[in-house]
PDB file of N, CA, C and O in Angstrom, chain B, residues numbered from 101:
ATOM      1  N   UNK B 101       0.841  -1.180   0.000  1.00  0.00           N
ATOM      2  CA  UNK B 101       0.000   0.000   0.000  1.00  0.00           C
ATOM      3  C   UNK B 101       0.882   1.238   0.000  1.00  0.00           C
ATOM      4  O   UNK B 101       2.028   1.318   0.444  1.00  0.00           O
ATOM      5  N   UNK B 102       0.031   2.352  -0.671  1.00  0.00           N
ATOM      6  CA  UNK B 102       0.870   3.552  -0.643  1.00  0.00           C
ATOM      7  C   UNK B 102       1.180   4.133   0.325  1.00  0.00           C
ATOM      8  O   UNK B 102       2.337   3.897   0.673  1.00  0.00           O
ATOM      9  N   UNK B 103       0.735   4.694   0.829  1.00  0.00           N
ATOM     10  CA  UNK B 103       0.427   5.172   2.716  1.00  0.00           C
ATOM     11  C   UNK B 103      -0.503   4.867   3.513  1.00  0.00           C
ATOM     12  O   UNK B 103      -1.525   5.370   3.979  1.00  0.00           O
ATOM     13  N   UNK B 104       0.331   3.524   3.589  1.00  0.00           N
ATOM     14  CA  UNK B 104      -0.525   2.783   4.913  1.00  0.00           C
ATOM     15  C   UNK B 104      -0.487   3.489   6.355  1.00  0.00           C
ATOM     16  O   UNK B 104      -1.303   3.032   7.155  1.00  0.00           O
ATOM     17  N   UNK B 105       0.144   4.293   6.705  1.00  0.00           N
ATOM     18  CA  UNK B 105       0.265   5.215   8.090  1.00  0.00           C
ATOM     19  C   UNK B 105      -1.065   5.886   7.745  1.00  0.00           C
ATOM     20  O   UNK B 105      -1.868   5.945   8.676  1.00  0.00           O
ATOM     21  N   UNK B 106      -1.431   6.392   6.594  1.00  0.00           N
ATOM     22  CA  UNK B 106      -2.348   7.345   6.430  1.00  0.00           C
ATOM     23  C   UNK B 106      -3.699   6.671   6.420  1.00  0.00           C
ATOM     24  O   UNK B 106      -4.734   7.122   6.910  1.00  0.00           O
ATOM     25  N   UNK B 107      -3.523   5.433   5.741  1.00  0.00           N
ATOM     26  CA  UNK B 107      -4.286   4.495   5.693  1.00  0.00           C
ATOM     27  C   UNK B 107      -4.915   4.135   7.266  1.00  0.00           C
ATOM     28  O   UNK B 107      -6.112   4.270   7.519  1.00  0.00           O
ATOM     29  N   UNK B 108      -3.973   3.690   8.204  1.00  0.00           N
ATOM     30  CA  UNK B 108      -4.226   2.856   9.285  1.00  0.00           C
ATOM     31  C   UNK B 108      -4.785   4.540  10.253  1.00  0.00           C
ATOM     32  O   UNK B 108      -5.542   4.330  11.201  1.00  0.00           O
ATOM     33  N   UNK B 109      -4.516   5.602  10.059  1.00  0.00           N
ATOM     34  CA  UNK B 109      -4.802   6.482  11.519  1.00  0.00           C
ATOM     35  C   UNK B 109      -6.381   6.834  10.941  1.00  0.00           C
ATOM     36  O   UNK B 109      -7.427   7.075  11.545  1.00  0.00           O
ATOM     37  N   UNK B 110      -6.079   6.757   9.617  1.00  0.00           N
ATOM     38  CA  UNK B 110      -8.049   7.292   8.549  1.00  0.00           C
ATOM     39  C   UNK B 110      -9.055   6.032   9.476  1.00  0.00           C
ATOM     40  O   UNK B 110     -10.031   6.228  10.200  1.00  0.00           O
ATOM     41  N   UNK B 111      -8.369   4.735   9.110  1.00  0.00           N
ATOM     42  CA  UNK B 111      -9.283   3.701   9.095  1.00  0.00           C
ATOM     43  C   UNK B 111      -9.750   3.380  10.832  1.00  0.00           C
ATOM     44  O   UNK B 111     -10.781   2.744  11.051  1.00  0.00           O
ATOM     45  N   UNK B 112      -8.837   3.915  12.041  1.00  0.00           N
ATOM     46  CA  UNK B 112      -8.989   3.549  12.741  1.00  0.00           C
ATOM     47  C   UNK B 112      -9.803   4.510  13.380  1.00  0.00           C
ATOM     48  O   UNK B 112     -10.754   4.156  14.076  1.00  0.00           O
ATOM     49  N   UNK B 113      -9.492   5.777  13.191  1.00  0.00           N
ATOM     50  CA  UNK B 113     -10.621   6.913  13.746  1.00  0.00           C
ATOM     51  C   UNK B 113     -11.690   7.097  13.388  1.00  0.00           C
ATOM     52  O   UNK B 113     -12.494   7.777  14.027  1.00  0.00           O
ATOM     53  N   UNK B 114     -12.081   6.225  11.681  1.00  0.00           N
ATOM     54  CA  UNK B 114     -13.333   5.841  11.587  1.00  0.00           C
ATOM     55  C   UNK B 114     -13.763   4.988  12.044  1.00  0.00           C
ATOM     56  O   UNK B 114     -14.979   5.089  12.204  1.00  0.00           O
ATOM     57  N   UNK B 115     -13.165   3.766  12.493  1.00  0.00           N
ATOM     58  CA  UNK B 115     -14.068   2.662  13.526  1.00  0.00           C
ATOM     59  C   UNK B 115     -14.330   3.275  14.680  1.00  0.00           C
ATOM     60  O   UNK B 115     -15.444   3.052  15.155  1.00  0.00           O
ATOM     61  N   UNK B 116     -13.154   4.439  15.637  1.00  0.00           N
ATOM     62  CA  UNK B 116     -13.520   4.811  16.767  1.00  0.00           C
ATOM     63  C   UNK B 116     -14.994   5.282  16.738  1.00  0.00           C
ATOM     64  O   UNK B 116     -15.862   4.792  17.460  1.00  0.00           O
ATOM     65  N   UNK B 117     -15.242   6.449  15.683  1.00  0.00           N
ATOM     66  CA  UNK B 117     -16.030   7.147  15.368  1.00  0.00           C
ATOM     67  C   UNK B 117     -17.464   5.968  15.361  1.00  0.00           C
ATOM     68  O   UNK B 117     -18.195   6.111  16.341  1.00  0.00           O
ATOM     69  N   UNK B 118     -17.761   5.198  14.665  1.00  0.00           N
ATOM     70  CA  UNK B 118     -18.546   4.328  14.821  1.00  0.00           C
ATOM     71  C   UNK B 118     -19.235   3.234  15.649  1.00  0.00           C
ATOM     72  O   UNK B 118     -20.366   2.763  15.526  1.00  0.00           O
ATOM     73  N   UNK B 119     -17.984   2.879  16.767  1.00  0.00           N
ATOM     74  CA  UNK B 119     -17.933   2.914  18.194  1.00  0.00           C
ATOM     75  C   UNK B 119     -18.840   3.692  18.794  1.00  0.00           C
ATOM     76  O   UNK B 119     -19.917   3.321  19.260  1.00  0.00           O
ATOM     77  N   UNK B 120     -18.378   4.822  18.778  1.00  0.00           N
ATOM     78  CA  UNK B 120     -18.872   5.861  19.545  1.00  0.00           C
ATOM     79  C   UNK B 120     -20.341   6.469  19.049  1.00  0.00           C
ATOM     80  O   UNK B 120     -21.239   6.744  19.845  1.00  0.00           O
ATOM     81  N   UNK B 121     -20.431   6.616  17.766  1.00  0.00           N
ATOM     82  CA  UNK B 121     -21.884   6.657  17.430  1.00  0.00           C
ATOM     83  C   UNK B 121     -22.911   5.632  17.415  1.00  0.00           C
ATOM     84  O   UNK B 121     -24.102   5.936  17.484  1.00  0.00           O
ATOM     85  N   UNK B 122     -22.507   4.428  17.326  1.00  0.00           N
ATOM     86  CA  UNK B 122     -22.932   3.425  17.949  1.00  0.00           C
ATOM     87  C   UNK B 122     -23.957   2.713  19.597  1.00  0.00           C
ATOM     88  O   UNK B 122     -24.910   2.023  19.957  1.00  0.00           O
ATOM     89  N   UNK B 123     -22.650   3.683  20.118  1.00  0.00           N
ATOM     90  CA  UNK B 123     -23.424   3.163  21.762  1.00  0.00           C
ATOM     91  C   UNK B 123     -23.678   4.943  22.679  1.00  0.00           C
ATOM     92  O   UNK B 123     -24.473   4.939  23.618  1.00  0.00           O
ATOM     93  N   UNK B 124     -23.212   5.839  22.438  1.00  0.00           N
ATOM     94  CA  UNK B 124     -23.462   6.405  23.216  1.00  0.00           C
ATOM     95  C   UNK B 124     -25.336   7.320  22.848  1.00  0.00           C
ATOM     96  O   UNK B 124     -26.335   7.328  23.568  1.00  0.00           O
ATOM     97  N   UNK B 125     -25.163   7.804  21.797  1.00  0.00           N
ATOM     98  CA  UNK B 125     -26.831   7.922  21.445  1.00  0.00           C
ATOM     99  C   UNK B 125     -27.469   6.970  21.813  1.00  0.00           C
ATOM    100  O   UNK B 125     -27.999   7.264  22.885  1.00  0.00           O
ATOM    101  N   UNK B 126     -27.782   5.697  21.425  1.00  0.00           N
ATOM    102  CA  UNK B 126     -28.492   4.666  22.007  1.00  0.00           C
ATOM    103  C   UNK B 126     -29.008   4.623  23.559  1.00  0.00           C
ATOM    104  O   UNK B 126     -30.201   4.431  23.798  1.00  0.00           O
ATOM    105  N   UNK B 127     -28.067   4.808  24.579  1.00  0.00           N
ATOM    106  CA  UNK B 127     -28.106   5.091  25.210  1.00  0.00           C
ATOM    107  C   UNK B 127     -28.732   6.041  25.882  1.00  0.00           C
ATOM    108  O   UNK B 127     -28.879   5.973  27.103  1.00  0.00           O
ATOM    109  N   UNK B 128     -29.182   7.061  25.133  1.00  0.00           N
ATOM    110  CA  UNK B 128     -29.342   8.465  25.923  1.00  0.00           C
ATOM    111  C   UNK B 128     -31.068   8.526  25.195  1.00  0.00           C
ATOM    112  O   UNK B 128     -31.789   9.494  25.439  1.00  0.00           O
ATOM    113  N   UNK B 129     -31.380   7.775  24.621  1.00  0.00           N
ATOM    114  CA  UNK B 129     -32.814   7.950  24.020  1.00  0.00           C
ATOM    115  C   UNK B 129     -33.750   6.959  24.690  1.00  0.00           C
ATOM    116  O   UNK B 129     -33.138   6.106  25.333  1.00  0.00           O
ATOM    117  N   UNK B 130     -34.701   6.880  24.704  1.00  0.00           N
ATOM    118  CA  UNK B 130     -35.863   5.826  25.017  1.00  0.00           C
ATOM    119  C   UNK B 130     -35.983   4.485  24.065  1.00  0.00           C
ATOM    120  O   UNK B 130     -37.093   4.079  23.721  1.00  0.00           O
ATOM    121  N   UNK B 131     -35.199   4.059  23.805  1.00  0.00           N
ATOM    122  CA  UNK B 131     -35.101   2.921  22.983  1.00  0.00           C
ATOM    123  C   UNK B 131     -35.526   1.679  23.839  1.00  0.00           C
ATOM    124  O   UNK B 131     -35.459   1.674  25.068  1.00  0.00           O
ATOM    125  N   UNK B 132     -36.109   0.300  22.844  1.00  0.00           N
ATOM    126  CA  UNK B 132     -36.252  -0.831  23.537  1.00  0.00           C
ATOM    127  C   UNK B 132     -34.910  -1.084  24.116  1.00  0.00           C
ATOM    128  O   UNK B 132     -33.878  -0.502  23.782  1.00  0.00           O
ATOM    129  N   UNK B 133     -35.064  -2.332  25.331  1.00  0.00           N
ATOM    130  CA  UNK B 133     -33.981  -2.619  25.362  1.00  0.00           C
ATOM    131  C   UNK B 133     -32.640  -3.677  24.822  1.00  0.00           C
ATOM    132  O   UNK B 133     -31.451  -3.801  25.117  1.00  0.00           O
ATOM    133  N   UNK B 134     -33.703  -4.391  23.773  1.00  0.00           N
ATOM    134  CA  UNK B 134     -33.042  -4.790  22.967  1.00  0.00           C
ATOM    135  C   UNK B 134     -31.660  -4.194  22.119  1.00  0.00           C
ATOM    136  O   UNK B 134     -30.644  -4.812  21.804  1.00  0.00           O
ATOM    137  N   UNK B 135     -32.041  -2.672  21.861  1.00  0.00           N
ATOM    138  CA  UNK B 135     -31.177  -1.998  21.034  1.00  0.00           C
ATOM    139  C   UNK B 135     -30.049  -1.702  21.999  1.00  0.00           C
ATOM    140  O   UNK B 135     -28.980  -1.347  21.502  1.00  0.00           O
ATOM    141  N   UNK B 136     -30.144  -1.797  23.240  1.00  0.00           N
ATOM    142  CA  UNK B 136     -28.617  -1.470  23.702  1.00  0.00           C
ATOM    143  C   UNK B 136     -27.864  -2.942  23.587  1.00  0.00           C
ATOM    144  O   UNK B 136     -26.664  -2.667  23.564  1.00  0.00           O
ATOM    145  N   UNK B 137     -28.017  -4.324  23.508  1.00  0.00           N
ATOM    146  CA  UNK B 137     -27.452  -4.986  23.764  1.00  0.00           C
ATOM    147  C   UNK B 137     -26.993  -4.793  21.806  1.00  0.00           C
ATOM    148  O   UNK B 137     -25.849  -5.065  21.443  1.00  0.00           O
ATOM    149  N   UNK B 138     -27.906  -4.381  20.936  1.00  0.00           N
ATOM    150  CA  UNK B 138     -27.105  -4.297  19.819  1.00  0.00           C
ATOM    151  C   UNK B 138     -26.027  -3.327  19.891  1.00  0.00           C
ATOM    152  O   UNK B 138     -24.995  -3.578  19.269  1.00  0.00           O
ATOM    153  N   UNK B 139     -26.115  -2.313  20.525  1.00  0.00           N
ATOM    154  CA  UNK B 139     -25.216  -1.099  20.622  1.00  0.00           C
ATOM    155  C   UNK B 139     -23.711  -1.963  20.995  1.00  0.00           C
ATOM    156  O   UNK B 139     -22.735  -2.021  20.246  1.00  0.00           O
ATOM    157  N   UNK B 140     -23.812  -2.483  22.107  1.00  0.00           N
ATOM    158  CA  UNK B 140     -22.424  -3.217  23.049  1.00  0.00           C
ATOM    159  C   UNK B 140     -22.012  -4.115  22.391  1.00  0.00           C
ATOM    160  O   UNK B 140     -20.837  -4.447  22.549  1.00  0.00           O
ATOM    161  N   UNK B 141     -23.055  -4.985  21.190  1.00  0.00           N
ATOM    162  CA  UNK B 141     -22.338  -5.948  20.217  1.00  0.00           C
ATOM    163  C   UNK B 141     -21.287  -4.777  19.427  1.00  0.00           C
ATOM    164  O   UNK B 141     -20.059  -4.713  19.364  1.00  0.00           O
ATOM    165  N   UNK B 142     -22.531  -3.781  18.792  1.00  0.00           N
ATOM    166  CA  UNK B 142     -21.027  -2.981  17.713  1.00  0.00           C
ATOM    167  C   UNK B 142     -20.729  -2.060  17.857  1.00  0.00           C
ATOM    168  O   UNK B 142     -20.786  -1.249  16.932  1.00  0.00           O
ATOM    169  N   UNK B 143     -20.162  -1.649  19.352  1.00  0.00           N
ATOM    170  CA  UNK B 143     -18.984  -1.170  20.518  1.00  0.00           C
ATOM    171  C   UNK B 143     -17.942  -2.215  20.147  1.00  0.00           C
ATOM    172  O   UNK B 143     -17.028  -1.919  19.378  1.00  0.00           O
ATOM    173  N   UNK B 144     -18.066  -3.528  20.716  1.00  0.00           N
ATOM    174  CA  UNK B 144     -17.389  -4.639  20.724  1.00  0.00           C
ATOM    175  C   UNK B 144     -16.527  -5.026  19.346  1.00  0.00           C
ATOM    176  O   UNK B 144     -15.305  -5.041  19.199  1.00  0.00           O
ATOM    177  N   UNK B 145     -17.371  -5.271  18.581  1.00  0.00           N
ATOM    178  CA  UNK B 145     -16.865  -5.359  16.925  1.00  0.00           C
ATOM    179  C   UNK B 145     -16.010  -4.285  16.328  1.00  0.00           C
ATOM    180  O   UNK B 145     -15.090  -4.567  15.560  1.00  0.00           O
ATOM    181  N   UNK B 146     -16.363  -2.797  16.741  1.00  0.00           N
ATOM    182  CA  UNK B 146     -15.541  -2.089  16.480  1.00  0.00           C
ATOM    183  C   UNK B 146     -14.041  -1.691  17.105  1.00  0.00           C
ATOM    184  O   UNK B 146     -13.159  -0.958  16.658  1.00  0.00           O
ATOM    185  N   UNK B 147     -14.134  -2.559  18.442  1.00  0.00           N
ATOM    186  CA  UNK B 147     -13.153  -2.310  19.212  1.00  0.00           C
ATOM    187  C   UNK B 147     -12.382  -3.073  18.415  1.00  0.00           C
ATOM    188  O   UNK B 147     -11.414  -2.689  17.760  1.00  0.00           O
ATOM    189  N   UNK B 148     -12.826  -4.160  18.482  1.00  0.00           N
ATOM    190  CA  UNK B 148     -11.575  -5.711  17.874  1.00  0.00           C
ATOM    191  C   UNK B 148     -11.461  -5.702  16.558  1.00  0.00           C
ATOM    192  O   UNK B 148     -10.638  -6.532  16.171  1.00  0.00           O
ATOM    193  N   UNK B 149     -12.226  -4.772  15.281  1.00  0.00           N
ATOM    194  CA  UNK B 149     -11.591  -3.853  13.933  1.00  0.00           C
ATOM    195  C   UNK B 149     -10.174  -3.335  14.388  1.00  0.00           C
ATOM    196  O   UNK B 149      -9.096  -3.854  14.099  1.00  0.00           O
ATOM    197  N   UNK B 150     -10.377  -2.255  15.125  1.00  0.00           N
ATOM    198  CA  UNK B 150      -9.379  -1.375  15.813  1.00  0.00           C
ATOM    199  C   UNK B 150      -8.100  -2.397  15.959  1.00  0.00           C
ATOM    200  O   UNK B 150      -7.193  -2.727  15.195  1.00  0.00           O
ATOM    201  N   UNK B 151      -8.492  -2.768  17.421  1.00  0.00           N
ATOM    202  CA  UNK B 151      -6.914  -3.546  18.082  1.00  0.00           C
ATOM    203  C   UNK B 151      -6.229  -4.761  16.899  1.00  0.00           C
ATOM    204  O   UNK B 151      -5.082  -5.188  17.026  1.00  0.00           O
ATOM    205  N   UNK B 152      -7.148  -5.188  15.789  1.00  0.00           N
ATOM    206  CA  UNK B 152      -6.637  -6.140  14.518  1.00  0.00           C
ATOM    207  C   UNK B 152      -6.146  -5.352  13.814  1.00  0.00           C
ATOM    208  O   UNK B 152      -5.145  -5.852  13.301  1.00  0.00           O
ATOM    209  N   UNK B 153      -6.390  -3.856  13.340  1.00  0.00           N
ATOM    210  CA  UNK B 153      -5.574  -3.245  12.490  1.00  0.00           C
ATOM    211  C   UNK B 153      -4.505  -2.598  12.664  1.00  0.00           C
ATOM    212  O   UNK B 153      -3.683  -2.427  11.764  1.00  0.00           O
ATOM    213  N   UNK B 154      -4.384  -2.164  13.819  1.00  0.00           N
ATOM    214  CA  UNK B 154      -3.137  -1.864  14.750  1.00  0.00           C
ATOM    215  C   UNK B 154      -2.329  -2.966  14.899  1.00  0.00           C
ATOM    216  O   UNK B 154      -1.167  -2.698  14.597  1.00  0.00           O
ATOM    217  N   UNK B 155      -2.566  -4.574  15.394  1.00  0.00           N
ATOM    218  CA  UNK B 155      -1.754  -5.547  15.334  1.00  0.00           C
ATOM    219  C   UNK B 155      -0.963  -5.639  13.952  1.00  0.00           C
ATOM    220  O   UNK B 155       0.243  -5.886  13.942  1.00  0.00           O
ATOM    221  N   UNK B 156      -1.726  -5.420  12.741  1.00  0.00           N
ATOM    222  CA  UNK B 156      -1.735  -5.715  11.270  1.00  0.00           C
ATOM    223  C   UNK B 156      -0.665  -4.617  10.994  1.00  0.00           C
ATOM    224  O   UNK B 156       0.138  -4.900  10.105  1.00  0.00           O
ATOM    225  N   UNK B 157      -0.523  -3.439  11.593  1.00  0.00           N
ATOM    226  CA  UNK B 157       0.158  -2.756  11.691  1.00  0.00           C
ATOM    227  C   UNK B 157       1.543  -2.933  11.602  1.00  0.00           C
ATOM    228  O   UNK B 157       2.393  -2.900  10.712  1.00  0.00           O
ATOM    229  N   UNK B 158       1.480  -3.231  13.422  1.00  0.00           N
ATOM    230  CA  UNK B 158       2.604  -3.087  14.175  1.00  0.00           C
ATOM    231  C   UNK B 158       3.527  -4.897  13.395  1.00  0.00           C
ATOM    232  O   UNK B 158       4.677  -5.272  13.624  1.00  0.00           O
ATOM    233  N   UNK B 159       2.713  -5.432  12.721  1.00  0.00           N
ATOM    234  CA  UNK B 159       3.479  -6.913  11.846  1.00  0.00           C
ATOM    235  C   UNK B 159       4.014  -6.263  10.668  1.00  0.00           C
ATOM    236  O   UNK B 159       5.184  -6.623  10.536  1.00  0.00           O
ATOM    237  N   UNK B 160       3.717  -5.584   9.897  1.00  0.00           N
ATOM    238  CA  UNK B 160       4.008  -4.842   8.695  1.00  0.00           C
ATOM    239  C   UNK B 160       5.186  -4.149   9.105  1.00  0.00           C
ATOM    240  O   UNK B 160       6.220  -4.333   8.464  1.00  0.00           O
ATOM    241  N   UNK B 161       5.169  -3.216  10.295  1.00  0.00           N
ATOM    242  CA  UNK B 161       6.642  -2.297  10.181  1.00  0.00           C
ATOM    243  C   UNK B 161       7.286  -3.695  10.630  1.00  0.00           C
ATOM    244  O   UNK B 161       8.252  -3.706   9.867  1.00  0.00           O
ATOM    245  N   UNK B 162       7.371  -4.737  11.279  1.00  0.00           N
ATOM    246  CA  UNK B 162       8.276  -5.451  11.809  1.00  0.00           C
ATOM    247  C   UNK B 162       8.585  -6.285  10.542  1.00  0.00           C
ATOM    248  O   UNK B 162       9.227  -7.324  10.696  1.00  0.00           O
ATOM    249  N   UNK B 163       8.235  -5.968   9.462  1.00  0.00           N
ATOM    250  CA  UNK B 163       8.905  -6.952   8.196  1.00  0.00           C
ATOM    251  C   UNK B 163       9.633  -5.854   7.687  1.00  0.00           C
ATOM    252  O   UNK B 163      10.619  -6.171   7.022  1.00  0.00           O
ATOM    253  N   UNK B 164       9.426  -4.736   7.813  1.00  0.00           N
ATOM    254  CA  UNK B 164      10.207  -3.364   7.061  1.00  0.00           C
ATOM    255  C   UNK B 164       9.981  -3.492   6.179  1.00  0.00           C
ATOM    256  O   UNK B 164      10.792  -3.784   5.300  1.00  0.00           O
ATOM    257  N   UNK B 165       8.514  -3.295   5.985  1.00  0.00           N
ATOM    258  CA  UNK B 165       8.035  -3.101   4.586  1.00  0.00           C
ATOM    259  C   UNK B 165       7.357  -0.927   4.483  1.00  0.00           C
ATOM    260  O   UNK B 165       6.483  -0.289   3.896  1.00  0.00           O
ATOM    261  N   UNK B 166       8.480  -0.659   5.464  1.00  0.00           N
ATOM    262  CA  UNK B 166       8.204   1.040   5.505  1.00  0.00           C
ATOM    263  C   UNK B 166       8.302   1.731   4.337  1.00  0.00           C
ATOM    264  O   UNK B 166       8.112   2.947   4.321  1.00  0.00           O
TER     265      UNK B 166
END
């Protein structure tokens, strides 16, 4: 990839971002309560996007493919 640095800080502040729009509105509205346990599923999913692309990362500079 061309700029994967640029790549990996874009891709990961958009999962944060989705995280976060995800569970904290949910939360704050009158929703069933079904919808929060969907919220904490994709809290969850977005976390472990995150910490896999950062791992995927931190394997890439360790081949020195910089």
């Amino acid at each position: 990839m061309r700029n994967f640095n640029g790549f990996i800080d874009f891709t990961t502040e958009n999962v944060s971002k989705i995280a976060y729009d995800a569970s904290v509105p949910l939360r704050q509205g009158n929703f069933h309560p079904a919808m929060n346990i969907i919220s904490d599923d994709v809290a969850k999913i977005s976390y472990s996007l995150t910490i896999s692309l950062l791992r995927q990362y931190h394997e890439w500079c360790a081949r020195g493919e910089k």
